[in-house]
N, C-alpha and C positions, 0 to 999 in steps of 0.2 A: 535587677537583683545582683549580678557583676558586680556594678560601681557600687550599690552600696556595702555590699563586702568590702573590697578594696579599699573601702575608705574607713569603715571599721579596721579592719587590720593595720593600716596607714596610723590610723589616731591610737591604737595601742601599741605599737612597736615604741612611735614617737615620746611616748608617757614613758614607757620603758627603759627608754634612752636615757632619760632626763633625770629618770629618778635615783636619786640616792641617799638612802637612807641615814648616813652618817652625819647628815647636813641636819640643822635643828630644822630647816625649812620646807625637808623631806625633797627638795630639790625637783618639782614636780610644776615646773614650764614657767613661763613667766610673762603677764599681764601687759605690762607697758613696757615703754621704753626704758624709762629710769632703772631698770632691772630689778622692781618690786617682785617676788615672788609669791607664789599664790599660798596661803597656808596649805598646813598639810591634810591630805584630806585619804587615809586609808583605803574608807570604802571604796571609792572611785576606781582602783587600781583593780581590786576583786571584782569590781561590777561590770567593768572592759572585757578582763576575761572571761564572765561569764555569758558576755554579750555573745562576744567572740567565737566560744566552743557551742553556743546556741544556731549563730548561723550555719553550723560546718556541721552541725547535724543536722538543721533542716535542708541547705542542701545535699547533702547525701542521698536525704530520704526523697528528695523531689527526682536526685538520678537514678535511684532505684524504681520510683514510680513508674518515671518515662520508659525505663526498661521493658517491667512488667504487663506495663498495663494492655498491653494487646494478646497477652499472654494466652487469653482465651478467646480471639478474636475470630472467627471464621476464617479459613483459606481461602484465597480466590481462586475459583475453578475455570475455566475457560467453557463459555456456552458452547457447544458444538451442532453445527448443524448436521439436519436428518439424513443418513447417508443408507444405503445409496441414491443418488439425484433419479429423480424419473419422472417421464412424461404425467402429465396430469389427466384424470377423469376425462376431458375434452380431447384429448391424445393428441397436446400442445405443450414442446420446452421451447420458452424462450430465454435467450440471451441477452445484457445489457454490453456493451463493450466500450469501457472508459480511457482513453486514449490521453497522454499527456498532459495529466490535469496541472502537475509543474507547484504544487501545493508551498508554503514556504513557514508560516507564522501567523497565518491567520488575519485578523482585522486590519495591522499594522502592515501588513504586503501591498504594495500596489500594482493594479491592471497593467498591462498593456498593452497597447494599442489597441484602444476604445476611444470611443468619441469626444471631444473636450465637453460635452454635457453631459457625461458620463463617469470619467474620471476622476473626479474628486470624492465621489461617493463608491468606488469599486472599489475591491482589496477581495483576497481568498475565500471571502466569505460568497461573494457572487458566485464560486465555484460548488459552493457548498449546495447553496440555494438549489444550482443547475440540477448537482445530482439527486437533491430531494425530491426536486418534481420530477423528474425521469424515471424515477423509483415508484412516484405515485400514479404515474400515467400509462405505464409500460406495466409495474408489478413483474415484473421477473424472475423466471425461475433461478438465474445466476446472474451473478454482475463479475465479468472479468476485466480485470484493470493489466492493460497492457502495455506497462512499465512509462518512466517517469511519472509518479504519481506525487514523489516529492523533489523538489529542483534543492539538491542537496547543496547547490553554491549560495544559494540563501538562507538556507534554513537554522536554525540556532541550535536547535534540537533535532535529532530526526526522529526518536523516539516520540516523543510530543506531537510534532509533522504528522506521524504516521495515524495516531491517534486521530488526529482532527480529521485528513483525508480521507479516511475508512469511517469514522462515526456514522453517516448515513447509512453507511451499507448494513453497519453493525446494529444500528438500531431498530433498521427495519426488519431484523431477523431473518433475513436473505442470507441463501449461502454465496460466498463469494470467495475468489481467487485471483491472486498478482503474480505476475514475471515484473522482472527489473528492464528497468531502460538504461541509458547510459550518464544519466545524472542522477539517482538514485543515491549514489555509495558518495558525494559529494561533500555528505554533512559530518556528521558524527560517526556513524558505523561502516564497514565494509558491509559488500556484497551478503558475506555469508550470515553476517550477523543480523543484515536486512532479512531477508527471510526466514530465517532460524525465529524473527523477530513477528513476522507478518504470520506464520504460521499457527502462534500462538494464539492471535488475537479470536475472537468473539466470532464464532462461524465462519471461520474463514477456513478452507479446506484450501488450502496450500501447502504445500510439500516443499523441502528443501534438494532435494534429489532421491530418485529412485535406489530401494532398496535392495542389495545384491548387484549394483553393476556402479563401475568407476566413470562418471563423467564429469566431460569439463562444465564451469560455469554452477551456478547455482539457481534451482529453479525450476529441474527439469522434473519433469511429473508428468501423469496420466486422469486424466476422471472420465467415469464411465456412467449414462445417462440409461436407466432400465425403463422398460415398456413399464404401461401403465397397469395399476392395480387391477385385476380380472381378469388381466388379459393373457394370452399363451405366451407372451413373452414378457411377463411383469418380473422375471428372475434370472433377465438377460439384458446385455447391454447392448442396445439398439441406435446408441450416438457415441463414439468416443470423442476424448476433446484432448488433444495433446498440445503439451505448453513447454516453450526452448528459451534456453536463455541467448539471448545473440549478444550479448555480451553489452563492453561500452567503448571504450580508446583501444589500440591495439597499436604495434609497428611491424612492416610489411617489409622486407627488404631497405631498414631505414629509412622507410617514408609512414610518417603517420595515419592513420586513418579509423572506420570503425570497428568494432568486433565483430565477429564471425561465429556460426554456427561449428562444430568442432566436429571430426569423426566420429570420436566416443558418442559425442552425442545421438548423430547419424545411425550408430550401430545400435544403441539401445531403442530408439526409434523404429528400426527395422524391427527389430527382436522382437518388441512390444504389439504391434503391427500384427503379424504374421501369429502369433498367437492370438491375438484376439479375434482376427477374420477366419481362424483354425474354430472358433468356437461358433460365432455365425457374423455371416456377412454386412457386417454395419458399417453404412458411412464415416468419416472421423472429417474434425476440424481443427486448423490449428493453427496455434496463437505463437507469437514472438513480436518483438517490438523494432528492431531494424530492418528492413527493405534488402531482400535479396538483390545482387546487380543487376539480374536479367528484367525486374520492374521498371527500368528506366526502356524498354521495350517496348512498353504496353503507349508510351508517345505516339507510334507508327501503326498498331495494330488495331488500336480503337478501346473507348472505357466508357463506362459510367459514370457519373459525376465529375470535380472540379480537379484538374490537374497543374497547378500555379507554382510548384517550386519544384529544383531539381530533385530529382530521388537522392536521399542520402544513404550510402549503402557504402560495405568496406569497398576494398579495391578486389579483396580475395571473394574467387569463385569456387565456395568449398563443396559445392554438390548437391544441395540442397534440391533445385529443382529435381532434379535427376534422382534422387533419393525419392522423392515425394510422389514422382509420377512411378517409378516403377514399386511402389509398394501399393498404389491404386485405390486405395480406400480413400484420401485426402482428398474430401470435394473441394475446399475453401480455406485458404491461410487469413488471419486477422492480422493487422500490422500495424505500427504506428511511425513514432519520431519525424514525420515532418507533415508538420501543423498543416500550411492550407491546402496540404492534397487530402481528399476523402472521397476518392474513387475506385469503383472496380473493375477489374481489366483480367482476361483469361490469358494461362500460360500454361499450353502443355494441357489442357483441359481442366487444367486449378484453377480458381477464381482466387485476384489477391488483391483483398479490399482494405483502405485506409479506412482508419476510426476516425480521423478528421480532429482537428486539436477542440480538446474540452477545456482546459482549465482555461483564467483568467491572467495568471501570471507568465503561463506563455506565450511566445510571440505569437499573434496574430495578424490579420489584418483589418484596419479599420473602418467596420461597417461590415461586416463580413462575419456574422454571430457564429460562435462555439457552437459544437456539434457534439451529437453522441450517436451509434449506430447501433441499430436493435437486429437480431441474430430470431429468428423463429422456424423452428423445425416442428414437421406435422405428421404423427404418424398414420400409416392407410390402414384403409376398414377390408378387414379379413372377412370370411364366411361368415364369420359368429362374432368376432370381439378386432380388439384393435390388433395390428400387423407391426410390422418394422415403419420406418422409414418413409415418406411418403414425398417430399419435396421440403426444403429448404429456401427461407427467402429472407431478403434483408432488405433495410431500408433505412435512413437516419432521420432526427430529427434538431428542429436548429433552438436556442434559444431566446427564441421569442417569446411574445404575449401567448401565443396559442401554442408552443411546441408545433410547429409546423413540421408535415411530415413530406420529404422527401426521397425522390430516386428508388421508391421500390421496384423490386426487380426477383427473378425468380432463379439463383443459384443455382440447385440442383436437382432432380425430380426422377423417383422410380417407375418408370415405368412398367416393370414388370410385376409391380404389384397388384394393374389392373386387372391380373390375370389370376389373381386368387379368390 
């Protein structure tokens, strides 16, 4: 529609040019070479303009349409999931925990380190596949994605990224929750706009930082998991689940390295903490995506699972252990950013387990299939109805033809509730 404007206005100016009335020949372009000129032909001239002022009102009316026409369009609302999270009828939460899926652009991305009979046919979509069946196999009360979900130095979009990444979770109307890793803010958006971004989406209960207190990073939030329907504690929070931004790059004394968990953050942790065990005594778990230093420890002391690359962790020791144990509620930290460890190893009497790298775009190693680690807490059977808390246990699964399920293990267990 453009060019044939253009070209009507084009052939009327050109007529306009030419014409001159004073000439018996009406001066109105000319045929050949020999400089015959065309007779004169009036109408022509009115019939140009009216062509003319005919386009410039239909396009008018076409860009007033395109204006209008959603004018009565429905808003889009964000689905929100059922809040607050709580144990089920069977007085069972479980957790999915999706670790460095490394997401990029979809079909057009390629695997890494996968098999040469493999390879040609892999790209982000095998990542997708992974999360779908792990969503159908598992059914989960939560799926947390604990940072690098999109490898932002690839990604064209991250908006777009974020969409494809999270679609499984979204579609399966699971509540779900992300912290950032340190390639995240890579692509298109910062930090803050990543989550500002992710908060929005389709059941996702993430938070971009707590309300009423100033900390660093973005991400920092709280969810609290309420006993099961019937029960004496169906309108109390009998799991908390705390989530830290550990940042991404940082500099140390002018030397490079990774980010850190911050004071601010530490203090509202505590704060948070201490009021909620002021209300009753519930376990918490909790999630961040870099490796405190004191994990490169766990070499010497003994783990669970596969321990193949160095810990990558900043250089700074900001307290974190030390914070975590003496606030004492923290059975078990979730952690990610380096792929082929997905082990868990105790510190201080915290268990701090790798998610084991999930995506396809991330490095891997070859022959050595993607992992995802399943989180299940069981609450114990009171006199009459269900209790708090009962034991916690975790285990991963790889993928394979069967989801093979490995390294279960039993995290943390009340004993004192045999006593109720």
């Amino acid at each position: 529609m453009p060019r044939l404007f253009n070209c009507v206005v084009t052939e009327v100016l050109n007529q306009y040019e030419s014409f001159d009335p004073s000439r018996p020949d009406c001066g109105i372009g000319e045929r050949t070479e020999s400089g015959r000129r065309m007779r004169c032909r009036p109408w022509r001239r009115s019939f140009l303009y009216a062509l003319f002022f005919s386009l410039l009102l239909f396009l008018l009316f076409f860009v007033l349409w395109a204006a209008l026409k959603d004018r009565d369009a429905v808003p889009r609302v964000k689905r929100s999931a059922e809040l607050p999270l709580r144990f089920g009828y069977d007085g069972s939460f479980k957790i999915l925990q999706v670790a460095d899926m490394h997401y990029a652009n979809g079909l057009v991305t390629r695997c890494r380190d996968v098999l040469p009979s493999e390879s040609a046919r892999c790209s982000d979509v095998n990542t997708t596949l992974f999360l779908k069946r792990m969503i159908d196999a598992e059914k989960p009360d939560l799926i947390v994605f604990t940072g690098d979900s999109i490898f932002g130095a690839s990604a064209a979009d991250a908006a777009e990224s974020l969409f494809k990444v999270f679609r499984p979770a979204m579609d399966s109307r699971t509540p779900w929750a992300a912290i950032l890793g340190n390639h995240d803010q890579e692509s298109t958006m910062s930090r803050l706009e990543l989550m500002l971004f992710i908060s929005l989406m389709d059941y996702s209960i993430s938070q971009v930082n707590p309300s009423g207190f100033v900390v660093d990073g973005y991400g920092n939030y709280d969810i609290r998991v309420h006993g099961a329907w019937g029960s004496e504690v169906a309108n109390t929070s009998v799991l908390n689940l705390y989530f830290l931004d550990s940042g991404d790059r940082a500099i140390d004394g002018g030397v490079k390295t990774y980010g850190w968990i911050k004071d601010s953050q530490l203090t509202w942790l505590h704060t948070i903490s201490e009021e909620l065990q002021g209300r009753y005594p519930s376990p918490a778990l909790s999630f961040f995506h870099i490796p405190i230093p004191q994990v490169r420890e766990l070499w010497f002391k003994g783990f669970v699972g596969q321990f193949q690359e160095a810990v990558g962790c900043s250089s700074v020791n900001s307290g974190v252990l030390q914070s975590l144990t003496s606030m004492g509620d923290v059975k078990a930290v979730f952690i990610g950013h380096d792929h082929l460890n997905d082990f868990c190893g105790k510190l201080n009497g915290i268990w701090f387990c790798y998610g084991g790298g999930f995506g396809y775009h991330g490095y891997g190693r070859t022959g050595w299939p993607r992992r995802a680690r399943v989180i299940s807490a069981q609450l114990g059977k009171g006199k009459e109805t269900w209790a708090g808390v009962e034991t916690i246990r975790t285990w991963k699964r790889l993928d394979d033809e069967k989801l093979t399920k490995i390294d279960e293990q039993v995290l943390w267990s009340n004993d004192c509730l045999e006593n109720l």
